[in-house]
ZAMI-351751 format. One record per residue (C-alpha): residue number from 1; residue in one letter; x, y, z. Coordinates in pm, 1 decimal. Example, Ala and Ser with C-alpha at 12.3 -4.5 7.8 and 13.67 -1.06 7.14 Angstrom:
<nodes>
{1, a, {1230.0, -450.0, 780.0}};
{2, s, {1367.0, -106.0, 714.0}};
</nodes>
This chain:
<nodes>
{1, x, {-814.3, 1981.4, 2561.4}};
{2, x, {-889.2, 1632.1, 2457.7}};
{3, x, {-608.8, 1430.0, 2294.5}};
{4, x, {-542.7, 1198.4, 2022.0}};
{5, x, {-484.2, 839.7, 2108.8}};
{6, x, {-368.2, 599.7, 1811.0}};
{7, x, {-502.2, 245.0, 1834.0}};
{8, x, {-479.2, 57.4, 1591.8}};
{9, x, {-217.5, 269.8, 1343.5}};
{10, x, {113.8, 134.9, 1480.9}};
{11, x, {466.6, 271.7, 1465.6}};
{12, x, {549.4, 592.5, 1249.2}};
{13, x, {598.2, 799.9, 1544.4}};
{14, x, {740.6, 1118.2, 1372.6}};
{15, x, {412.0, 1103.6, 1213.6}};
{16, x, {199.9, 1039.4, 1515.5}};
{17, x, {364.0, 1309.9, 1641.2}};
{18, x, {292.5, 1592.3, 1380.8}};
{19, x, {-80.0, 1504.9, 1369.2}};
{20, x, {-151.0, 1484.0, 1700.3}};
{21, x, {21.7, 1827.0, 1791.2}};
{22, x, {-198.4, 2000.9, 1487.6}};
{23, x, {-529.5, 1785.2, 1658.9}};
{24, x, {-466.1, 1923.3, 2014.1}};
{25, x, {-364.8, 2268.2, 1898.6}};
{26, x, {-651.4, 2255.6, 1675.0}};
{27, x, {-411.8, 2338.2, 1336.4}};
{28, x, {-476.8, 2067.3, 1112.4}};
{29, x, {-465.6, 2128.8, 776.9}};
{30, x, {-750.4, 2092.2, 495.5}};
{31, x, {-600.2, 1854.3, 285.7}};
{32, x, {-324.3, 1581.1, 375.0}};
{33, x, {-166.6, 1330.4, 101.8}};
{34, x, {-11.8, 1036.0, 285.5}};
{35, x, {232.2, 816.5, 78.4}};
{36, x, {442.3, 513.6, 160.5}};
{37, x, {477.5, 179.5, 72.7}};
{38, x, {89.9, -63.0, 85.5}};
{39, x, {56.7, -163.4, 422.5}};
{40, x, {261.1, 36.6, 641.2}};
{41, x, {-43.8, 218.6, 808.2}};
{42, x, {-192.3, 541.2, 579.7}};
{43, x, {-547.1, 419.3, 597.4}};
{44, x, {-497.5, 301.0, 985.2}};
{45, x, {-407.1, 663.6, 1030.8}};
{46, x, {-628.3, 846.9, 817.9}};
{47, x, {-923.2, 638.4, 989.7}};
{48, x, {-790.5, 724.6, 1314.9}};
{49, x, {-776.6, 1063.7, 1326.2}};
{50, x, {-1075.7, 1112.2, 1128.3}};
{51, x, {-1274.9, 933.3, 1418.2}};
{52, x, {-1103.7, 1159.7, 1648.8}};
{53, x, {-1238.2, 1461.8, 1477.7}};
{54, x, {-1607.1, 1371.1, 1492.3}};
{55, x, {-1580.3, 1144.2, 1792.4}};
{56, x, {-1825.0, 1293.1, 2128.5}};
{57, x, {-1559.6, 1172.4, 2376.9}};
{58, x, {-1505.6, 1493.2, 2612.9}};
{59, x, {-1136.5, 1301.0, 2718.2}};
{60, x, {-914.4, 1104.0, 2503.0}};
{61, x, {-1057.1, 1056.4, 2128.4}};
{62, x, {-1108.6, 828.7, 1942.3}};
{63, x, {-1293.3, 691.4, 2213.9}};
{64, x, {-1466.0, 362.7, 1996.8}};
{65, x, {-1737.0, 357.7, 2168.1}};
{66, x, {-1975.7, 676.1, 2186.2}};
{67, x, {-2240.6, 687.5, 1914.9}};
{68, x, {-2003.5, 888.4, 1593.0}};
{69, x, {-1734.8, 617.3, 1639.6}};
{70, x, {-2006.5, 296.0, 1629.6}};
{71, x, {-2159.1, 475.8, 1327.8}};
{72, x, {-1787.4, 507.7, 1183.1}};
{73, x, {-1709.4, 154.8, 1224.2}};
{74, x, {-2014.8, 62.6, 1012.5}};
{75, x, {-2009.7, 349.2, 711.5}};
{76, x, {-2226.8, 512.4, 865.0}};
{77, x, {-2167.6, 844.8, 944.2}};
{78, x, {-2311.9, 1123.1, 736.5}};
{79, x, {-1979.0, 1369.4, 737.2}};
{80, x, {-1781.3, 1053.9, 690.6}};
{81, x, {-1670.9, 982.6, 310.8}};
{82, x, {-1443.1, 716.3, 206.5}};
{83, x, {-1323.5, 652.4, -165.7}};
{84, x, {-1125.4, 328.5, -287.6}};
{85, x, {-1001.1, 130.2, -547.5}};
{86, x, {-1228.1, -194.5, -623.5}};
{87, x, {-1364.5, -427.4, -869.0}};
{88, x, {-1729.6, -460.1, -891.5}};
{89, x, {-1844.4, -684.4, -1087.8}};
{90, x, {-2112.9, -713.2, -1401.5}};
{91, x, {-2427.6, -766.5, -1176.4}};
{92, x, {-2300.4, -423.4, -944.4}};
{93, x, {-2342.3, -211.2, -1255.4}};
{94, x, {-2664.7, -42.5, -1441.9}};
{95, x, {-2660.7, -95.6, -1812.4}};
{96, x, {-2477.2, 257.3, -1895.8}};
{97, x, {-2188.7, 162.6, -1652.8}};
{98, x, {-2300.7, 313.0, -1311.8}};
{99, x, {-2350.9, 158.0, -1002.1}};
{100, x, {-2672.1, -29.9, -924.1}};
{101, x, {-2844.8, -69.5, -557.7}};
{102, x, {-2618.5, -401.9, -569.0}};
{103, x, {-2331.5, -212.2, -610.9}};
{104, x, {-2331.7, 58.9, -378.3}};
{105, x, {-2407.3, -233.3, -142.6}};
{106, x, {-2114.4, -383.5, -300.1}};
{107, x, {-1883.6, -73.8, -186.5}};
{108, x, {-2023.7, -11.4, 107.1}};
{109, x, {-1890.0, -339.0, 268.3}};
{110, x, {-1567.8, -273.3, 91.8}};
{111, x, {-1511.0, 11.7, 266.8}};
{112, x, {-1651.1, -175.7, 623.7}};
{113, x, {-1409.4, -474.8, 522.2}};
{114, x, {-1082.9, -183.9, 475.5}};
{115, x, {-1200.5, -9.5, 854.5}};
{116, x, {-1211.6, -341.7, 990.8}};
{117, x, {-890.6, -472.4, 850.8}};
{118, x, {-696.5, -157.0, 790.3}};
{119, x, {-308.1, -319.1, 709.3}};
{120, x, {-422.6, -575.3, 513.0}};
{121, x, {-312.7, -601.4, 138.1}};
{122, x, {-596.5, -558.9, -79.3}};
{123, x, {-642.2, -864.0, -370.7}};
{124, x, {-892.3, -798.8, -648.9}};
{125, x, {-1076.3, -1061.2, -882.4}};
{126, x, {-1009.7, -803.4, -1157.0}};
{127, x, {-854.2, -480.1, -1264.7}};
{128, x, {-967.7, -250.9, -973.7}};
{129, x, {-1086.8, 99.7, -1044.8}};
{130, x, {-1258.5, 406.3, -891.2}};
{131, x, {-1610.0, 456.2, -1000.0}};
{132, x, {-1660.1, 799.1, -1139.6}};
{133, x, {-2018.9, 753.6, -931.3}};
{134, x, {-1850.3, 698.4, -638.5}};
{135, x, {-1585.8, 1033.7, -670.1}};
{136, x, {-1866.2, 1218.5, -778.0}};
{137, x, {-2145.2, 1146.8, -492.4}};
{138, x, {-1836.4, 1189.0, -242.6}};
{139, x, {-1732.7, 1502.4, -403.5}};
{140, x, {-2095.6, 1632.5, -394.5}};
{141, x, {-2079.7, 1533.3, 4.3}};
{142, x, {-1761.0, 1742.0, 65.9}};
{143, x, {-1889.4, 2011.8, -102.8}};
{144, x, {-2207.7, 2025.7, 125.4}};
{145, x, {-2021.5, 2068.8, 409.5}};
{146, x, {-2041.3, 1866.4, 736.0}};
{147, x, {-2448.0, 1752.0, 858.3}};
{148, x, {-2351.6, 1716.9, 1195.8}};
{149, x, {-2127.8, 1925.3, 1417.7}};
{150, x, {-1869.6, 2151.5, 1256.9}};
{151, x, {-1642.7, 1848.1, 1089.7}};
{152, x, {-1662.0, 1653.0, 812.7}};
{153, x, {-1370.6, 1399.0, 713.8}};
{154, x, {-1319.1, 1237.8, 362.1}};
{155, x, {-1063.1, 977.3, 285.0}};
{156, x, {-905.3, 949.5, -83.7}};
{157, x, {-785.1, 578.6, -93.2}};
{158, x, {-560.2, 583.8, -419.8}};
{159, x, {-621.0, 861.3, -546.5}};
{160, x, {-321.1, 789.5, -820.3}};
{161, x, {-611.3, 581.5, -969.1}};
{162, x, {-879.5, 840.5, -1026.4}};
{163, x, {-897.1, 925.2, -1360.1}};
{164, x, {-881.3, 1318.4, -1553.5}};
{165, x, {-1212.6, 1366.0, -1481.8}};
{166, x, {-1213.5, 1242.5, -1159.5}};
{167, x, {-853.8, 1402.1, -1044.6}};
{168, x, {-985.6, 1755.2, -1155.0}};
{169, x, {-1267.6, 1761.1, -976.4}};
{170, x, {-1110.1, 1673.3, -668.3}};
{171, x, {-895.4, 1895.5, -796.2}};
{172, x, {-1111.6, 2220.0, -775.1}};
{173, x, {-1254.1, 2070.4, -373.1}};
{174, x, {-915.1, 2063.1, -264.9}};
{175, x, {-855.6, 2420.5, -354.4}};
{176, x, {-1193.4, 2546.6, -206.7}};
{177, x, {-1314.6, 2323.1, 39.9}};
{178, x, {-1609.3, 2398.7, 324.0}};
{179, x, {-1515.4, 2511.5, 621.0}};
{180, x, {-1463.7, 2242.3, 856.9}};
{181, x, {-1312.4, 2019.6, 591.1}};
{182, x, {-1064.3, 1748.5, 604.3}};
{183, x, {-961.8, 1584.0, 285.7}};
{184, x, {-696.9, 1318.9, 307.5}};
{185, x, {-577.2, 1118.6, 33.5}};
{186, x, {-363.0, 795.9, 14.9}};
{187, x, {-110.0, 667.1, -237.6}};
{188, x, {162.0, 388.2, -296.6}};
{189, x, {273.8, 625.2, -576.5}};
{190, x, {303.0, 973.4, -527.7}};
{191, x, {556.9, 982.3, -830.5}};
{192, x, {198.6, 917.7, -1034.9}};
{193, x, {8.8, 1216.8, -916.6}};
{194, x, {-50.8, 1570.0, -1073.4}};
{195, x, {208.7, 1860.3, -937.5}};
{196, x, {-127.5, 2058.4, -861.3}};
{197, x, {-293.5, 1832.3, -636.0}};
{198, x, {70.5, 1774.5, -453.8}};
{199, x, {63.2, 2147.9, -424.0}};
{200, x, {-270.2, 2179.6, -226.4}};
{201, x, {-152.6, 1907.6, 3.0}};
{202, x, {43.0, 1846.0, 353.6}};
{203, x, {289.2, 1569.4, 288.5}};
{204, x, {324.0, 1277.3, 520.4}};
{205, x, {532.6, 1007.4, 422.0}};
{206, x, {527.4, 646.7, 576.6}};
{207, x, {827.6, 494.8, 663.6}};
{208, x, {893.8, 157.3, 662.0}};
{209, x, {836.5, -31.8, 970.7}};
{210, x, {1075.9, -181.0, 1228.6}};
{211, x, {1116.6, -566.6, 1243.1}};
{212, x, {1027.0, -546.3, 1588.7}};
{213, x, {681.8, -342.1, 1531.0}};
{214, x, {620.0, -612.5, 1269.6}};
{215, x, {675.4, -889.1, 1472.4}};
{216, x, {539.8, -755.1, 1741.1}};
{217, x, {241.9, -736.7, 1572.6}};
{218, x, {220.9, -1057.1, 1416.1}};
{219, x, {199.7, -1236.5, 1786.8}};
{220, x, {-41.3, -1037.1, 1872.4}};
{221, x, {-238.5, -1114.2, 1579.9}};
{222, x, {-149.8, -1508.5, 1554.3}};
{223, x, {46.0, -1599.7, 1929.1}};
{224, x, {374.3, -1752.6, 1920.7}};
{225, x, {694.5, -1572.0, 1927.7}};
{226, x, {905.7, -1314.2, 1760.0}};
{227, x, {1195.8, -1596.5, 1740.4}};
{228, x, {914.2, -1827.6, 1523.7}};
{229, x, {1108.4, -1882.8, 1162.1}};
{230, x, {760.0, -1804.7, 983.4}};
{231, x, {724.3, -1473.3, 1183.8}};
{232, x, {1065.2, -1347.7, 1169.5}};
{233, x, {1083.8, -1422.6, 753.1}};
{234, x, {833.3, -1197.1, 705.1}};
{235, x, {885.6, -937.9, 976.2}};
{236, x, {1192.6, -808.1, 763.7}};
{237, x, {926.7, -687.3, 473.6}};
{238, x, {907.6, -306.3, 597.2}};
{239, x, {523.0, -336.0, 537.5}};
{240, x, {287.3, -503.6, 825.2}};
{241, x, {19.8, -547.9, 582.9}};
{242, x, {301.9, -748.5, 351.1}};
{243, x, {394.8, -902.0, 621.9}};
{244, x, {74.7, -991.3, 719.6}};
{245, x, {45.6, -1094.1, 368.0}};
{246, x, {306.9, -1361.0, 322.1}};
{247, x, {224.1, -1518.1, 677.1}};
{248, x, {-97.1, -1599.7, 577.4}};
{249, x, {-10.2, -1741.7, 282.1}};
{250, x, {293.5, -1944.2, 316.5}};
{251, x, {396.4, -2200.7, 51.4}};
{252, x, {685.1, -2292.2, -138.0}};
{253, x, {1080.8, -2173.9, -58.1}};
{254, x, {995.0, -1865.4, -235.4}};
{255, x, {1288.8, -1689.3, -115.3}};
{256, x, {1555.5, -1986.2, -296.0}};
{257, x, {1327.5, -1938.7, -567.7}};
{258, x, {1425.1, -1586.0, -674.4}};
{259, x, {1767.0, -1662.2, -605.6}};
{260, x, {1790.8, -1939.7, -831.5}};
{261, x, {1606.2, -1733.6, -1072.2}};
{262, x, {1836.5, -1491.1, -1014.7}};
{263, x, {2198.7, -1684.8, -1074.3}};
{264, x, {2013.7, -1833.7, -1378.5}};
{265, x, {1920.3, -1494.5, -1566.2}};
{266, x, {2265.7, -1403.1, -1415.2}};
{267, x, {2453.8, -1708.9, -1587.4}};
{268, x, {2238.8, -1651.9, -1912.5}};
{269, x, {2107.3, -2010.3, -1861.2}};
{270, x, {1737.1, -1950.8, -2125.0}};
{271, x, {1658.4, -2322.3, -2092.3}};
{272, x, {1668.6, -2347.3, -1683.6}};
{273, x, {1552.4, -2042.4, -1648.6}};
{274, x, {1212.6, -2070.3, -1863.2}};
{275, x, {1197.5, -2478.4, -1627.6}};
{276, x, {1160.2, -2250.6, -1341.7}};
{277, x, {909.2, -2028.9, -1499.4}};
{278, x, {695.3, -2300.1, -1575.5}};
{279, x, {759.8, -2439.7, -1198.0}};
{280, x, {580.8, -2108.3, -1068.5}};
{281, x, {327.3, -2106.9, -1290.1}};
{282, x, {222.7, -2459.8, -1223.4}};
{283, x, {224.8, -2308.9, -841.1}};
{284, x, {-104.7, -2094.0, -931.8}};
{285, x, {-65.1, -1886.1, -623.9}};
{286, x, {-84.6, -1498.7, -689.3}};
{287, x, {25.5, -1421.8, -333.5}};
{288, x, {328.9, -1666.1, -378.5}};
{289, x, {388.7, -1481.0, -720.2}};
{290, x, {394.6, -1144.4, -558.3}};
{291, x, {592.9, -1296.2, -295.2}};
{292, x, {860.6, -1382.3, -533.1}};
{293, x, {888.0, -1103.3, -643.5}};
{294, x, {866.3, -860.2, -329.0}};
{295, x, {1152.9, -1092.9, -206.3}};
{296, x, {1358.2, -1056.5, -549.1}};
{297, x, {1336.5, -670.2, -460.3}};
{298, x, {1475.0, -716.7, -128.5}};
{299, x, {1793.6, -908.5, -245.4}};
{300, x, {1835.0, -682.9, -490.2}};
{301, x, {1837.2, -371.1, -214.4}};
{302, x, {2071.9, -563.5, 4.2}};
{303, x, {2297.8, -632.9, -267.4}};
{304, x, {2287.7, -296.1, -340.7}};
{305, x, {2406.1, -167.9, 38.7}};
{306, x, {2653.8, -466.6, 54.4}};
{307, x, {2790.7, -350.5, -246.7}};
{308, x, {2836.0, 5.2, -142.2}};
{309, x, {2990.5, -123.9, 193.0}};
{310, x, {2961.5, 18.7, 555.4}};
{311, x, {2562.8, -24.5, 542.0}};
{312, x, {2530.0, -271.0, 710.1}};
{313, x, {2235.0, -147.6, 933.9}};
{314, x, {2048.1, -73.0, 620.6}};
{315, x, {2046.8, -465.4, 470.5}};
{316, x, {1733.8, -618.7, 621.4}};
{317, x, {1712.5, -1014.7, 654.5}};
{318, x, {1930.2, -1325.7, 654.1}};
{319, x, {1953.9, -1291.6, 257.7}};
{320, x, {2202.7, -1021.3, 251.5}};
{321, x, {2509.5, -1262.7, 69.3}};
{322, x, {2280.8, -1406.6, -131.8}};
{323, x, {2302.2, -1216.9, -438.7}};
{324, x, {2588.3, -1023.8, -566.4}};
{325, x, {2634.3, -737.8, -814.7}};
{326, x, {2955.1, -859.5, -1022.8}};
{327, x, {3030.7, -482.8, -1116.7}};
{328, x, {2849.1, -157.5, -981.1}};
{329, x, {2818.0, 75.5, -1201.1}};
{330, x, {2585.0, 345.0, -1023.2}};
{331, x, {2269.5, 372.5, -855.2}};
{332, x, {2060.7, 344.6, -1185.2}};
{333, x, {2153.9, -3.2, -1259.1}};
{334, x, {1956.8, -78.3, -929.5}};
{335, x, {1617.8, 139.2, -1016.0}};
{336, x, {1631.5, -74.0, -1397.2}};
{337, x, {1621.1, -373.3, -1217.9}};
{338, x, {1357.2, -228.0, -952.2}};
{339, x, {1154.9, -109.9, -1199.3}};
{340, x, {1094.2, -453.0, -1348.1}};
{341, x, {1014.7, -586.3, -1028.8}};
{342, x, {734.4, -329.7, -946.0}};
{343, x, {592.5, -355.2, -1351.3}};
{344, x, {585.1, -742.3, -1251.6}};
{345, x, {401.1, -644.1, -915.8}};
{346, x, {176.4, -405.7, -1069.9}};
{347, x, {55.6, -717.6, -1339.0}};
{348, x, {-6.7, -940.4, -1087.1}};
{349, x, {-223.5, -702.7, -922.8}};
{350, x, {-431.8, -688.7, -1180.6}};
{351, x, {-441.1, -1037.0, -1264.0}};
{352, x, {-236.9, -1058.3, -1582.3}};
{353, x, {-115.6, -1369.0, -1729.6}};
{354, x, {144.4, -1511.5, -1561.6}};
{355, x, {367.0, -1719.1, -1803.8}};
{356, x, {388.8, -1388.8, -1984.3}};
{357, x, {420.0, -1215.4, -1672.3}};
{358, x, {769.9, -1419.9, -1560.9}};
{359, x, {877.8, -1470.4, -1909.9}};
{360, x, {899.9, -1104.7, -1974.9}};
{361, x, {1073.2, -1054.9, -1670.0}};
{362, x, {1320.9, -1354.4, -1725.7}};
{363, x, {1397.6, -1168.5, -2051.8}};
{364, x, {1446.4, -771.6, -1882.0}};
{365, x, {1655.5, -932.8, -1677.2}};
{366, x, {1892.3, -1102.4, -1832.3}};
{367, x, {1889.6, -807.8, -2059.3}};
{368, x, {1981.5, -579.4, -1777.7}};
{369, x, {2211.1, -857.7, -1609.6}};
{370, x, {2414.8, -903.0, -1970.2}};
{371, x, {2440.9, -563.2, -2064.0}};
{372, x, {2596.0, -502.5, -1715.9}};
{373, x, {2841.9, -776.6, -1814.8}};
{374, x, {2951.4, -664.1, -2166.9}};
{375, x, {3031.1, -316.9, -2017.8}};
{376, x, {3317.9, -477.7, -1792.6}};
{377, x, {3460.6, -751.7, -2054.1}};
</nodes>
């Protein structure tokens, strides 16, 4: 029986462990959803063991090299079907919207670029979508069933994004798919998808990962050593990809940054608090802007444990002091103030304006931050 050996998808073991039982004992499922945070390894796994299903290796599979996985590798396989959020631009489009030869060109090496890089954090130049041409050729493929051999393998990359028309015809494949048939979609937000398609699904969720597997990582990737300072600030993130991230685009202190924003909202101080606004924005970084803010998030979570006392396994970092909840008053105060930091993420991510984008923040929390103080006057 030939067995499942990961490569490239690193850590999640109790994951590893399910799929490659159900690929040796030949019990995989039809349809998987895999959820976690960006960057923590659902499209390194999904890619995985969809090249061990159609890989020709007679031994260990993936094997990389035999003529399905080369093919893989290059979107090239015809039982092979990836979809994904991007944003093509005006010359990848016909004149009624659709895709042109430009564009399919266009997503092709998107998808080549996401195989060959598989952790890393995905930037657009505008608000990414799905195209309804892409869901629907891929939908049509699935349907057909598999060209070669007895598999075929089709990976849903955000499928939160797809839109009604989109999500219900996936929808109606993932209650009647070929024979053969392995759907397996991928989400930073299963919170946003529809109780049927949750229904039809396997759940796997992705923890985060160990500082160690990050930083182990890292020197592989760029040498040095776990003890560097630029490795280990980022090997705290949970996320590889994040992590990954952040180390290739270090710049300013970002992590004094959201403290000081931080006391400031805190201390209701508008006029220093809107200096500093203006000090990011001048900084015209958007991976420095959604660094800020992914390390606001983490102070916030480590307040949050220090608070509650006797978690100290659970605070991740050297910023675990930094920030302080004056009163606790439940676990809800925490997912307000979370919730502003992932609206802030999510319009970054798409490119919104950022004066607007820290001045509205500035203002929810100092909302959040005052109201907390006015209940314990």
């Amino acid at each position: 029986m030939s067995q499942l050996q990961w490569n490239k998808f690193i850590g999640q073991e109790r994951i590893k462990n399910v799929l490659s039982s159900a690929f040796v004992n030949n019990t995989l499922g039809h349809a998987y959803l895999l959820c976690g945070d960006a960057g923590t390894g659902k499209f390194a796994a999904a890619f995985e063991l969809a090249m061990a299903l159609l890989c020709k290796s007679q031994d260990k599979k993936p094997c990389g090299s035999c003529d399905s996985c080369i093919r893989m590798h290059k979107y090239g396989h015809p039982d092979f079907h990836v979809v994904l959020p991007v944003a093509p631009e005006a010359e990848h489009k016909k004149k009624d919207g659709t895709l042109n030869d430009e564009g399919w060109k266009f997503i092709s090496e998107s998808v080549i670029r996401r195989i060959q890089n598989p952790y890393h954090i995905r930037t657009y130049s505008a608000i990414p979508s799905i195209p309804i041409d892409w869901v629907k050729e891929v939908n049509q493929s699935i349907l057909r069933g598999a060209l070669e051999g007895e598999r075929s393998v089709a990976i849903i990359d955000g499928i939160d994004m797809l839109n009604d028309d989109s999500a219900n015809a996936m929808l109606k494949t993932l209650e009647e798919p070929p024979r053969g048939t392995l759907i397996l979609l991928l989400t930073d937000k299963i919170h946003a998808l529809l109780p049927t398609i949750l229904s039809r699904c396997q759940i796997l969720r992705f923890a985060w990962l160990s500082p160690q597997e990050i930083s182990t990582e890292l020197v592989k990737m760029y040498g040095g050593s776990p003890e560097d300072k630029r490795i280990k600030d980022v090997s705290y993130s949970g996320s590889l990809g994040r992590a990954i991230h952040m180390f290739e685009n270090p710049g300013a202190d970002v992590i004094n940054d959201a403290i000081k924003f931080w006391t400031l909202c805190e201390r209701g101080m508008w006029n220093d608090v809107f200096e500093l606004c203006d000090h990011m924005v001048k900084l015209d970084d958007y991976g420095l802007y959604e660094k800020f803010f992914r390390e606001t998030m983490e102070l916030i979570r480590n307040a949050f444990f220090t608070k509650l006392g006797g978690t100290e396994n659970y605070i991740r970092g050297n910023s675990s002091s930094e920030i302080t909840f004056h009163t606790y008053d439940g676990l809800e105060k925490v997912e307000d103030l979370m919730e502003i930091c992932e609206k802030a993420l999510s319009q970054i991510a798409h490119r919104a304006n950022i004066s607007l984008v820290f001045a509205n923040f500035a203002i929810s929390l100092m909302e959040i931050l005052n109201v907390e103080k006015q209940q314990h006057c």
